[in-house]
C-alpha positions as CSV (number, residue, x, y, z in Angstrom):
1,X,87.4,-80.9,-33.8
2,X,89.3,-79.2,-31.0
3,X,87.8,-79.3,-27.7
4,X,86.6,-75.9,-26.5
5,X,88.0,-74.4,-23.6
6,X,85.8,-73.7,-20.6
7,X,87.4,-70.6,-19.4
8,X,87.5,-68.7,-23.2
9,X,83.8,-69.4,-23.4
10,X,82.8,-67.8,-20.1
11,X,85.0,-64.5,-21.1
12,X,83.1,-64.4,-24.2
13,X,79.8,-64.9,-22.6
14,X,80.1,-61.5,-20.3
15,X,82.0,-59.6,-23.0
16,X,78.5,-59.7,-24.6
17,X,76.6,-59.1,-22.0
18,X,78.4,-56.0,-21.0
19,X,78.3,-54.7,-24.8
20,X,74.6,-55.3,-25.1
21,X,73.7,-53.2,-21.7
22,X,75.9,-50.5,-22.7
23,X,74.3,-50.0,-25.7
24,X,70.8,-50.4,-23.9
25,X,71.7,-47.7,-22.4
26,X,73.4,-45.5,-25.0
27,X,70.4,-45.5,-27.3
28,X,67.6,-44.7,-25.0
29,X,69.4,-41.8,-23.7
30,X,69.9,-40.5,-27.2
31,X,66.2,-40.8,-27.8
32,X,64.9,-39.3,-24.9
33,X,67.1,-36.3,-25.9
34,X,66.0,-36.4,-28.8
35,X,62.5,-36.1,-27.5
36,X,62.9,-33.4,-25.3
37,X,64.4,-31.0,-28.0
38,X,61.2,-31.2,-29.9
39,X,59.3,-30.5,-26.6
40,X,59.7,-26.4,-26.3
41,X,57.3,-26.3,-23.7
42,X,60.4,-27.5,-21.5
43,X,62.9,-26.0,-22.5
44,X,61.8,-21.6,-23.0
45,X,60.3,-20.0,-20.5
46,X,57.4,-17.4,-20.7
47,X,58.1,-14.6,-22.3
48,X,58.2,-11.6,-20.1
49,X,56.4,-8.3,-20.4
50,X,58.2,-5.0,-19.5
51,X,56.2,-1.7,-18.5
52,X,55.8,1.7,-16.7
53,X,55.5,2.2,-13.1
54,X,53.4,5.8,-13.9
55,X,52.6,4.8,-17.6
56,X,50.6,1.0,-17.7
57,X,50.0,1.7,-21.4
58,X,53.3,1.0,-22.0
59,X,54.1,-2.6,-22.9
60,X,57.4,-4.2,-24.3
61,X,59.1,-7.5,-25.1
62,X,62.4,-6.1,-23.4
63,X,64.0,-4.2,-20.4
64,X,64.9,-0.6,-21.3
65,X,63.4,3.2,-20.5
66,X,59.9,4.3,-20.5
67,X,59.4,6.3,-24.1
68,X,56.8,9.2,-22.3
69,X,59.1,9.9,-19.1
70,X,61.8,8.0,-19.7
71,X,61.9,6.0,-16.3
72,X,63.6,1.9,-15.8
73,X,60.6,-0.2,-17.2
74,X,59.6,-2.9,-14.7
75,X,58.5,-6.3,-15.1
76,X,54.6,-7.0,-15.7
77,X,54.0,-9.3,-13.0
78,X,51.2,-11.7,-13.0
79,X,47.9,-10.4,-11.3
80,X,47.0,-12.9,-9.7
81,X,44.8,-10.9,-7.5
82,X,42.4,-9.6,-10.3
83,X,41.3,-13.3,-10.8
84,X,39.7,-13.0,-7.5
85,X,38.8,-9.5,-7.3
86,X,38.8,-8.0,-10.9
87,X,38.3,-4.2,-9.4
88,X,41.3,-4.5,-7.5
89,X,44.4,-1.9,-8.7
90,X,47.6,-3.3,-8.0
91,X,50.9,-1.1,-7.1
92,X,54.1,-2.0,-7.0
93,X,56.7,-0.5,-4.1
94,X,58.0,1.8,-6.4
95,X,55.0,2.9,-8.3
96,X,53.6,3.8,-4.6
97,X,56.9,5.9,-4.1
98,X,56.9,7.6,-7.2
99,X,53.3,8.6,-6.5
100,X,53.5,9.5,-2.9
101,X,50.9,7.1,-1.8
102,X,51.4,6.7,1.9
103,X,48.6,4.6,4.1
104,X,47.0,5.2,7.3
105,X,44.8,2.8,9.2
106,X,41.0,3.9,10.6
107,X,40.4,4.5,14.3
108,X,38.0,5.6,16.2
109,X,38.3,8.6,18.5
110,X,36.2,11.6,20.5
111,X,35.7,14.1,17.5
112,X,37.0,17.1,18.4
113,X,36.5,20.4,16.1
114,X,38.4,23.7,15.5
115,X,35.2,25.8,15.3
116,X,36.4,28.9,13.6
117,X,34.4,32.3,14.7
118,X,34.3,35.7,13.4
119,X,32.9,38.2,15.8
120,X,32.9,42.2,17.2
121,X,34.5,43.6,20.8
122,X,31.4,45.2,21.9
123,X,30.7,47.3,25.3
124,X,29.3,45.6,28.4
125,X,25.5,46.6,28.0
126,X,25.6,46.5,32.2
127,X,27.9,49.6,31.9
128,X,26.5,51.2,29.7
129,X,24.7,54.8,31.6
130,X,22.8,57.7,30.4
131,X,23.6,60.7,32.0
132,X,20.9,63.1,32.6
133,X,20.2,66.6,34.1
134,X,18.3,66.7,37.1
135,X,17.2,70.4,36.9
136,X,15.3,71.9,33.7
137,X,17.0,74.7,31.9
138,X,19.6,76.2,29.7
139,X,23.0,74.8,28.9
140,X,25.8,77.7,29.6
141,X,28.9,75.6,29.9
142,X,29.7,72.6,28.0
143,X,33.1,70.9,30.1
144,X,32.7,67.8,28.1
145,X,32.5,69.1,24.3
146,X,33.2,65.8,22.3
147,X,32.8,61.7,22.0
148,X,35.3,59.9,23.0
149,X,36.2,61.6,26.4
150,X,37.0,60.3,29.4
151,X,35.2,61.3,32.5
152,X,35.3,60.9,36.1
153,X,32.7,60.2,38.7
154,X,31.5,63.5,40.5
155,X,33.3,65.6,37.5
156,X,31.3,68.9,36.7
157,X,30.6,68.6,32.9
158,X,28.3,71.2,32.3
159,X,26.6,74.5,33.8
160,X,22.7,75.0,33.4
161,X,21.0,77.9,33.9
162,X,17.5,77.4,35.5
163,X,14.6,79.6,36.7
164,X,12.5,77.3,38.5
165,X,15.6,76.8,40.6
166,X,16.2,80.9,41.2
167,X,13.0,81.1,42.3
168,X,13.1,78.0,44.3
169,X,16.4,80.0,46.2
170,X,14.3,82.8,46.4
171,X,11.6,80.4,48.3
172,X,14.4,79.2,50.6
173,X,15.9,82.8,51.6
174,X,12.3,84.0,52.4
175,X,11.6,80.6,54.7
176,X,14.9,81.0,56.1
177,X,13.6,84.5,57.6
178,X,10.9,83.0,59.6
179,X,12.4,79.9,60.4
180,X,11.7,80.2,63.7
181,X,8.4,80.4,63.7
182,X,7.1,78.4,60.4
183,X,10.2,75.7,60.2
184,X,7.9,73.4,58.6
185,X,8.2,75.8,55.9
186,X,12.0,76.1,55.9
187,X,12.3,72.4,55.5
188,X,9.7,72.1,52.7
189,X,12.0,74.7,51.0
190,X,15.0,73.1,51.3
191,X,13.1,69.7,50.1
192,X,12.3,71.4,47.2
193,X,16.0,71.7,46.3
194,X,16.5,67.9,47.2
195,X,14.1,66.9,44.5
196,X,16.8,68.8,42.2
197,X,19.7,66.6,43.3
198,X,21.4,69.4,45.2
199,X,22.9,67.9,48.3
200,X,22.7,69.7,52.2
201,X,26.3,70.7,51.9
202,X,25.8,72.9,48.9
203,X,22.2,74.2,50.4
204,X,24.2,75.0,53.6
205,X,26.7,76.6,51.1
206,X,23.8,78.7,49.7
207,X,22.7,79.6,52.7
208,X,26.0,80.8,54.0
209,X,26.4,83.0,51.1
210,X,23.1,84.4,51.3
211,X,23.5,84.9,47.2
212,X,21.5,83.6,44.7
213,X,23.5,81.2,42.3
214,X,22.0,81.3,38.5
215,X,24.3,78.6,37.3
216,X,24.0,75.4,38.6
217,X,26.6,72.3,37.5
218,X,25.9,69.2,36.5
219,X,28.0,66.6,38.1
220,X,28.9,63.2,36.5
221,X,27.3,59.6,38.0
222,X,29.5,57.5,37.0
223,X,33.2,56.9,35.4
224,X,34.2,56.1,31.6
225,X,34.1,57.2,28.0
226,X,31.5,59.9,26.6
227,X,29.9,57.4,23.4
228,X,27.4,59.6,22.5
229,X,27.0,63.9,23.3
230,X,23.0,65.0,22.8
231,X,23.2,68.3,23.6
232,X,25.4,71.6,22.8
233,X,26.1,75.1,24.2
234,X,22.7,76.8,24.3
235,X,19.7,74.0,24.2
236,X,17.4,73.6,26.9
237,X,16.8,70.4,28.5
238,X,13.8,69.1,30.4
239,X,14.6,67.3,34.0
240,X,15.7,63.9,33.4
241,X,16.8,63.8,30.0
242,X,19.6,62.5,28.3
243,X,22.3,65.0,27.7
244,X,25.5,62.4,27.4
245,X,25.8,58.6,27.1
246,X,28.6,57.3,29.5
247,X,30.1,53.6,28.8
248,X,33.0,51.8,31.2
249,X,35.1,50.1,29.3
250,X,37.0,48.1,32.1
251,X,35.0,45.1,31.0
252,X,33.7,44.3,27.5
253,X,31.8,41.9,25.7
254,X,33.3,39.9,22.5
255,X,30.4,38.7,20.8
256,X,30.9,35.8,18.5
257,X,28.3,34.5,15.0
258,X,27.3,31.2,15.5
259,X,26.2,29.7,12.3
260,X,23.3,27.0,12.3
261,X,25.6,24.5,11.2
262,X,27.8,25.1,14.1
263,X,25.5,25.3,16.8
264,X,25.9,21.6,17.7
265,X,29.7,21.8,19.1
266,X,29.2,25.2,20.8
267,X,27.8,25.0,24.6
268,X,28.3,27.5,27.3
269,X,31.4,27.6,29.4
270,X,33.9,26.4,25.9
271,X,37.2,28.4,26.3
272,X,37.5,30.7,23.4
273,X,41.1,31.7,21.5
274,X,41.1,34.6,19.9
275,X,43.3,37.4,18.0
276,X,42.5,41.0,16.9
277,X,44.1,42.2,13.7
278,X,45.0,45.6,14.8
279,X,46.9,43.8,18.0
280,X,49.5,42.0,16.4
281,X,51.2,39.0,18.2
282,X,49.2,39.0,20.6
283,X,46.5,36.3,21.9
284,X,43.3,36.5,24.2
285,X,41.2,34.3,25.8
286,X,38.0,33.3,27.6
287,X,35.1,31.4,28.1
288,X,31.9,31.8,26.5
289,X,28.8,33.2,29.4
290,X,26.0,33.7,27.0
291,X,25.0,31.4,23.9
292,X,21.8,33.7,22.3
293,X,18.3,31.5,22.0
294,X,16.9,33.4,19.5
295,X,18.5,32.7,15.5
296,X,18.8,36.4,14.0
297,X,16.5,35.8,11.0
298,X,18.5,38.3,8.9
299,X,21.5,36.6,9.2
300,X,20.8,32.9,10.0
301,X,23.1,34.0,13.0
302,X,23.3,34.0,17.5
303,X,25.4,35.7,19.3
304,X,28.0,33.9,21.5
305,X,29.1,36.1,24.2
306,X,32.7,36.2,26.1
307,X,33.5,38.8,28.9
308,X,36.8,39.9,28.7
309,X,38.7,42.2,32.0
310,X,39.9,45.5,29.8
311,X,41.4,46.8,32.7
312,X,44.0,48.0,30.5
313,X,42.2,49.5,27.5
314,X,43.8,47.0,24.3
315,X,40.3,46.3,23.6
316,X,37.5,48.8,21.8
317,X,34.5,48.5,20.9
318,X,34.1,46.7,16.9
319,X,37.0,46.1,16.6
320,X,36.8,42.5,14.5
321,X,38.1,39.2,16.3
322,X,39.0,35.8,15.0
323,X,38.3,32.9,17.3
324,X,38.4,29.1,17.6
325,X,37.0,26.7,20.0
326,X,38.5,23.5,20.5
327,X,34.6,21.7,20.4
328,X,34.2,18.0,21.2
329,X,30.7,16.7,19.9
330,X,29.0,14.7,22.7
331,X,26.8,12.4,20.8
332,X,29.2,11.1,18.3
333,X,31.7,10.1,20.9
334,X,33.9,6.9,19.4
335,X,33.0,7.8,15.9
336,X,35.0,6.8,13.1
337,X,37.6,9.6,11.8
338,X,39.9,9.9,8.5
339,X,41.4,12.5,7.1
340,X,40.0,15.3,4.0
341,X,43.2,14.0,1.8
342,X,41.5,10.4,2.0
343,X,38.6,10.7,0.7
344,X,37.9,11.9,-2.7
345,X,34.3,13.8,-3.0
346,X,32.2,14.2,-6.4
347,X,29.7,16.6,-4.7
348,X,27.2,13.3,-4.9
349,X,29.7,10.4,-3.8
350,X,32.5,10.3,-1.6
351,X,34.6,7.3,-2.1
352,X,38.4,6.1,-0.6
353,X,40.8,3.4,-1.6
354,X,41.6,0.5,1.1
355,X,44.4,-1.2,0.9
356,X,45.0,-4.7,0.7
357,X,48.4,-6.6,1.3
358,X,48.6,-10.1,0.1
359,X,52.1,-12.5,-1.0
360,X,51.3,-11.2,-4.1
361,X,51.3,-7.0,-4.0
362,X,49.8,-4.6,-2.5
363,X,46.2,-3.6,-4.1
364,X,43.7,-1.3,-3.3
365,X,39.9,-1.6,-4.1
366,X,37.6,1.4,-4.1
367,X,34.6,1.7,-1.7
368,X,32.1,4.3,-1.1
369,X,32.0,5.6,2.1
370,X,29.0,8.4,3.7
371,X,30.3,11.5,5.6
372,X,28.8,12.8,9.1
373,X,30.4,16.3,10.4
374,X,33.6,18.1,9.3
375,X,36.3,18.5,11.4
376,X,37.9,20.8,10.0
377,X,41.0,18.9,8.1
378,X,39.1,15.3,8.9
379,X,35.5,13.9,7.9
380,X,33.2,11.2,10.7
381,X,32.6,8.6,9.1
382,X,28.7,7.4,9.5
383,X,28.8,4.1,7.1
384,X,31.0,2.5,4.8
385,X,34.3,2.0,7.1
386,X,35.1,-0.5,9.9
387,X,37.7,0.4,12.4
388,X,40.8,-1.3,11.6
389,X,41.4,-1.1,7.9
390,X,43.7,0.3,5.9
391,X,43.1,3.4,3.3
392,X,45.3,5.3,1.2
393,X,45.2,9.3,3.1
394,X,47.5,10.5,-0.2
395,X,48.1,9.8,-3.6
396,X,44.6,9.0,-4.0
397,X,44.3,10.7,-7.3
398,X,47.2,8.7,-8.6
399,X,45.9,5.2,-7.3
400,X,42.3,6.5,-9.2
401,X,44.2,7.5,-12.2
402,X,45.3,4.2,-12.3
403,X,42.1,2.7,-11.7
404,X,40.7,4.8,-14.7
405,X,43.3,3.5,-17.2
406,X,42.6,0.0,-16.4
407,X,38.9,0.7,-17.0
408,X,38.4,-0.5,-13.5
409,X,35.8,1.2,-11.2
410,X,37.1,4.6,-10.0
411,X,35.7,7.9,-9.0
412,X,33.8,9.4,-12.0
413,X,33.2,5.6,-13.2
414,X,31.6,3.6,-10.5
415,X,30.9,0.6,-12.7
416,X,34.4,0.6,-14.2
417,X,35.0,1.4,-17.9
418,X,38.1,3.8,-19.4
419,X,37.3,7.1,-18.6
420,X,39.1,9.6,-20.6
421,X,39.6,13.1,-19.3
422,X,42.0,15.7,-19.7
423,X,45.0,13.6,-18.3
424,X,44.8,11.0,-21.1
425,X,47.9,9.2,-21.7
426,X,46.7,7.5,-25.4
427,X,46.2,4.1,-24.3
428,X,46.3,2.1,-27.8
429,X,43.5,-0.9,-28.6
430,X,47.1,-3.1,-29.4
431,X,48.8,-3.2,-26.1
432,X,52.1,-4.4,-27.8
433,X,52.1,-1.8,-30.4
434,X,55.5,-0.5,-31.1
435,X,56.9,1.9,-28.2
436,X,57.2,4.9,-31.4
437,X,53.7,4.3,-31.8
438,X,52.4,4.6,-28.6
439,X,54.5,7.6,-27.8
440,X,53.3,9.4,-31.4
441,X,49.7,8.8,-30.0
442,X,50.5,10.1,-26.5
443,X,51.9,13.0,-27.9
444,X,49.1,13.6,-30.4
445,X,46.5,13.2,-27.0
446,X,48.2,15.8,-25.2
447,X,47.9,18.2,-28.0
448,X,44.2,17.7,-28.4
449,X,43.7,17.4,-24.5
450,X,45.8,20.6,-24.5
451,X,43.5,22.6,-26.8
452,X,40.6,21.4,-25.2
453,X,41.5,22.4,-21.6
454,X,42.4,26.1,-23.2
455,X,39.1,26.5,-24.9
456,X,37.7,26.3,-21.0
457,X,39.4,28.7,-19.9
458,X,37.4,31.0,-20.2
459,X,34.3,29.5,-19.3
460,X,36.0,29.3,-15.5
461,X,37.1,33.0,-15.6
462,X,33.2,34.1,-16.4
463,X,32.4,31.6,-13.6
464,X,34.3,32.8,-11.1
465,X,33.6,36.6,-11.8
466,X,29.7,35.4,-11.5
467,X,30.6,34.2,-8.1
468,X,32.2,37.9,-7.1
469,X,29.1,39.2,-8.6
470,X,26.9,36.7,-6.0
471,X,28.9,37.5,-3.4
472,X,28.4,41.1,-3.6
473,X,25.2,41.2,-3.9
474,X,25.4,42.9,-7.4
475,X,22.1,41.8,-9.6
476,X,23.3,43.7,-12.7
477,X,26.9,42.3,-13.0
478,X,25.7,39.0,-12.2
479,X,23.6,38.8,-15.3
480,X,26.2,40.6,-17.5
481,X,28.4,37.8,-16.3
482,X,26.1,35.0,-16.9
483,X,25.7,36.4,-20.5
484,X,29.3,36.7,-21.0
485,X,29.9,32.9,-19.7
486,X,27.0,31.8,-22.3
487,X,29.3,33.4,-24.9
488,X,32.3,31.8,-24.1
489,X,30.7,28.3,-24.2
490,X,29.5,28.7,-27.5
491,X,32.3,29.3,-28.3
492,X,34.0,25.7,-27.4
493,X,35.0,23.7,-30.5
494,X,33.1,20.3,-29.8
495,X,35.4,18.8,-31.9
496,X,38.7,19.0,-29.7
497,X,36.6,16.5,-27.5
498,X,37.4,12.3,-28.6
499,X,35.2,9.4,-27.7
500,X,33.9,9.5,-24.6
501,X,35.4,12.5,-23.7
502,X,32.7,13.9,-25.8
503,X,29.6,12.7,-24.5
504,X,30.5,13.7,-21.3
505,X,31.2,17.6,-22.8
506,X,28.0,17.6,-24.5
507,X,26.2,16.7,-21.2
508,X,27.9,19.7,-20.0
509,X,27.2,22.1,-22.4
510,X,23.5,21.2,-22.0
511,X,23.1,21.9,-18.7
512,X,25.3,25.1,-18.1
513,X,23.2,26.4,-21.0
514,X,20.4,25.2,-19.7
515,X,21.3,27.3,-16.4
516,X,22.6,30.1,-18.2
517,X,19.9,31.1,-20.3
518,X,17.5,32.1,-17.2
519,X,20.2,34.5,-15.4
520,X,19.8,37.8,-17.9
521,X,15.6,37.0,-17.1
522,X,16.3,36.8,-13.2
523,X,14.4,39.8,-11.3
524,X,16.1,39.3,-7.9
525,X,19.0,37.7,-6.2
526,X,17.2,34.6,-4.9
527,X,16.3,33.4,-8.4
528,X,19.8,33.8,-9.5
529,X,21.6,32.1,-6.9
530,X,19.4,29.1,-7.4
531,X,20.7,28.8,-10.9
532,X,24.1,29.5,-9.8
533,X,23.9,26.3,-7.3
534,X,22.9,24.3,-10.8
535,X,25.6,25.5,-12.4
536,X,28.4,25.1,-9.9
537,X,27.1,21.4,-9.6
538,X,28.1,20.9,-13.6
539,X,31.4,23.0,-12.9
540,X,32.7,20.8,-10.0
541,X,32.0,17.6,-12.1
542,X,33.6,19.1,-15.2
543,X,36.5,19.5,-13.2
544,X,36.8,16.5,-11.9
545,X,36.5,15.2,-15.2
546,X,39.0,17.4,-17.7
547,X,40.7,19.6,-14.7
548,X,41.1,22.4,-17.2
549,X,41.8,25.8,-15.2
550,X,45.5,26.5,-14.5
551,X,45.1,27.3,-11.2
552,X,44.0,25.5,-8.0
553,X,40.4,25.5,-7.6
554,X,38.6,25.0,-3.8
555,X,35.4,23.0,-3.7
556,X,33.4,25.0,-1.2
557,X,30.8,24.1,1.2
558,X,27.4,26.2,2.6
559,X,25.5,24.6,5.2
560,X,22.7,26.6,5.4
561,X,22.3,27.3,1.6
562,X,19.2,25.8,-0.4
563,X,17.0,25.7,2.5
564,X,19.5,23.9,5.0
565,X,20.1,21.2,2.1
566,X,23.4,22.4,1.6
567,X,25.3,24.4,-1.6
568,X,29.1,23.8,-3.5
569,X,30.8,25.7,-5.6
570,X,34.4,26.6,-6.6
571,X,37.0,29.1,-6.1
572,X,40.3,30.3,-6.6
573,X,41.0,31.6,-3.3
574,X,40.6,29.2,-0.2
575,X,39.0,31.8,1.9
576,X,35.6,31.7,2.2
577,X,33.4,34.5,0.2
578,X,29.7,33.1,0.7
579,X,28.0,33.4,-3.0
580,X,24.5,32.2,-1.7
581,X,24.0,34.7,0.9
582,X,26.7,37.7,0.4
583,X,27.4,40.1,2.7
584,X,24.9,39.1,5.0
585,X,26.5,35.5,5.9
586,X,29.9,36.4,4.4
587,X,32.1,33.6,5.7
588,X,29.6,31.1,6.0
589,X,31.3,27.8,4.9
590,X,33.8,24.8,4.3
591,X,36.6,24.2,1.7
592,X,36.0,20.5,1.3
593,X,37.9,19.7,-1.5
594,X,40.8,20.8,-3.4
595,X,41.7,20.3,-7.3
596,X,45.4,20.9,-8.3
């Protein structure tokens, strides 16, 4: 046997030591490959879900357009947030755009209020004189024959006939005769003229003529405007009465309502702005001298005075003014303040949306919130808000309608739920249906939603004509209206209302009917307009619930109505037309509200 080489057996010692690593390491690779392919958790991602900014409903397995208003769909993105708080609604960037949500943070500040007035130009009372005739007799001339004109001081404007003074010249002539020897009686004589207001010049002038005068003139006291003529050509008049009424108008008096509700902001000394209608263009001012103590208990109303220089005549007595004070409340200085367009008001609740920003999204969360004064286009605060924080002051409806689609607490829903009103989109139980589907069942929605909102048409019209009945103070026309409104809602197909749509139109019905039935019964204004507050309560929540009329609608706030509790009710028009106290307290009110 041939020796072995040392060398060849070495070679062939590695040569299989290499080959046995290398396929060591060829087979485990292949298995764990092998492994992993039947591991899909690994390998595929989660699939992702596409919706619509405006339209949540939506949901579909790939990019593409929105089937109802044919926007880019978005991705669904986790919400993360609604593990920790489950009311919060989350909005993307461009779903805030789209819906022109814009923010605002809370701060505190001195309230300050536009306090609007309504008022009359009146005449200074202090310049006000009755012109009287000192000597008894008949009226022969008349110089001043009609209201309105404009005398002068020591102007002769009438001529009076008297016989007490022709014997009283008689009485003079004869002392005159023995003046030097009785001039006690000369002087009583001419005394006795003196009583009439006839000065020493014209006695002298009598006595110089040595005639008798029968007519007499009656000179003016004072300057200004002839308000009011007494007498004519012909009538007797006692000494010392009234024969014209004499008013200067150099300086005049605008007086001003102040409503209860109002009474807080106004103090003596506020500068007033104000305009007259029949002066165009132009603008007065002044400050208020004169706030009335005494509440007219007619009108609920005192007088706020302002004295106004008319050295150059624009102003007349009633003509109507429009003012506003720029009031400042003292006791609620540093008081919370946002905006009307922030807060979002059921006529029992008043809620806003703060926002909170997180890495995850923007989210807001609603929170009830109680209201001190108005400020005209902003609300104090009293509880509910801390200075510092974030709300939404547009776009609230939006961010609401959003929170009512995800059946999350909103305002008609405090504890959450889907509420479904007159804006329902179809929202289907299978969030993945088909996009045909859910577009068929939108489409089918709005039909019935459609119909339903034009059955309550006319159930506002009647409403609203009740109010112009109220607010005219007609009885008759606001029973025929009331009857007239109880038609029309019998006439409402219960039907067109769906799920819960209809229990809420059934609570409706009921209590308008239950309203309406007492008008036509009604023997006086009072009784009426306590139903009519009833009623309006039911209106305003119907429309926050279907928003049926076609037109803008004003929530509308009295003060002073239901014994100081306060009164709402809705109109077409934002200016104010009072229907709890009419013509009385016409423009007594607030528009608090406002439903597109």
């Amino acid at each position: 046997m041939k020796k072995i080489n040392k060398t060849t057996v070495i070679i062939a010692v590695s040569t299989l030591a290499v080959g046995l690593l290398l396929g060591w390491l060829l087979f485990s690779t292949s298995g764990q490959t092998s492994a992993d392919e039947h591991n899909h958790s690994v390998s595929d991602e989660s699939e992702t879900i596409w919706t619509c900014s405006m339209h949540p409903q939506i949901r579909q397995s790939e990019p593409g357009d929105c089937p109802i208003c044919g926007m880019d769909l978005i991705p669904l993105e986790d919400d993360q947030n609604s593990e920790l708080d489950p009311k919060a609604i989350i909005m993307s960037p461009t779903a805030m755009k789209l819906a022109n949500v814009s923010t605002a943070f809370v701060g505190k500040m001195n309230p300050v209020k536009q306090v609007r007035l309504n008022g009359k130009v009146q005449a200074d009372e202090r310049l006000a004189y009755s012109q009287s005739s000192h000597i008894p007799g008949r009226i022969e001339k008349l110089f001043v024959n009609f209201t309105g004109e404009f005398v002068n001081k020591g102007q002769n404007i009438a001529n009076i006939y008297s016989p007490d003074l022709v014997m009283a010249q008689e009485e003079l002539f004869e002392a005159q005769k023995i003046r030097e020897t009785q001039p006690q009686l000369f002087l009583a004589a001419k005394e006795k003229l003196k009583n009439w207001k006839l000065s020493d010049n014209r006695i002298d002038e009598i006595l110089k003529s040595g005639k008798i005068l029968e007519e007499f003139p009656i000179q003016a006291d004072v300057s200004g405007y002839v308000t009011k003529k007494t007498i004519n050509l012909g009538d007797y008049v006692r000494k010392g009465e009234t024969i014209y009424e004499i008013t200067n108008l150099t300086k005049v008096w605008v007086l001003f309502d102040i409503y209860e509700s109002d009474m807080p902001w106004i103090k003596k000394g506020d500068k007033v702005q104000f305009t007259i209608a029949s002066i165009p263009g132009k603008s007065f001012e002044g400050n208020i001298s004169y706030l009335d103590p005494i509440i007219d208990p007619k009108t609920r109303v005192a007088k706020a005075r302002v004295e106004y220089n008319n050295t150059n005549g624009n102003l007349m007595p009633e003509m109507f003014v429009s003012g506003v004070v720029e009031a400042k409340l003292k006791t609620s200085s540093n008081a919370l303040v946002v905006p009307k367009t922030a807060v979002m008001w059921t006529g029992k609740r008043s809620v806003v949306y703060i926002k909170t920003e997180t890495e995850n999204g923007v989210s807001f969360i609603m929170r009830e919130i109680t209201l001190g004064t108005t400020l005209g286009e902003s609300y104090i605060v009293e509880s509910g808000l801390q200075e510092g924080e974030e709300i939404a002051v547009s776009g609230t409806f939006s961010i609401d309608a959003a929170a009512q689609l995800a059946g999350k607490p909103s305002m008609m829903s405090p504890e959450g739920g889907a509420v479904i009103t007159g804006h329902d989109h179809g929202e289907t139980k299978d969030s993945k249906a088909p996009a045909t589907q859910q577009v068929e069942q939108v489409n089918e929605t709005k039909s019935i939603a459609q119909q339903a909102k034009n059955a309550l048409q006319p159930i506002y019209v009647q409403y609203l004509k009740l109010k112009d009945a109220l607010v005219a103070d007609n009885l008759e026309n606001a029973k025929k209206e009331a009857v007239s409104m109880q038609e029309n809602l019998a006439k409402v197909d219960m039907t067109l209302f769906k799920g819960e749509s209809h229990n809420k139109w059934m609570k409706f019905e009921k209590e308008l009917l239950s309203n309406l039935l007492h008008v036509p019964h009604s023997s006086n204004l009072e009784e009426v307009r306590e139903k009519f507050r009833h009623i309006s309560v039911t209106m305003i929540e119907m429309t926050n619930t279907f928003n049926p009329f076609n037109k803008t609608l004003y929530i509308q706030h009295c003060p002073m109505a239901n014994d100081n509790k306060g009164a709402d009710w809705l109109s077409s028009e934002k200016e104010i037309k009072n229907p709890y106290f009419g013509k009385s307290m016409l423009t007594c009110g607030d528009v608090t509200n406002e439903i597109k």
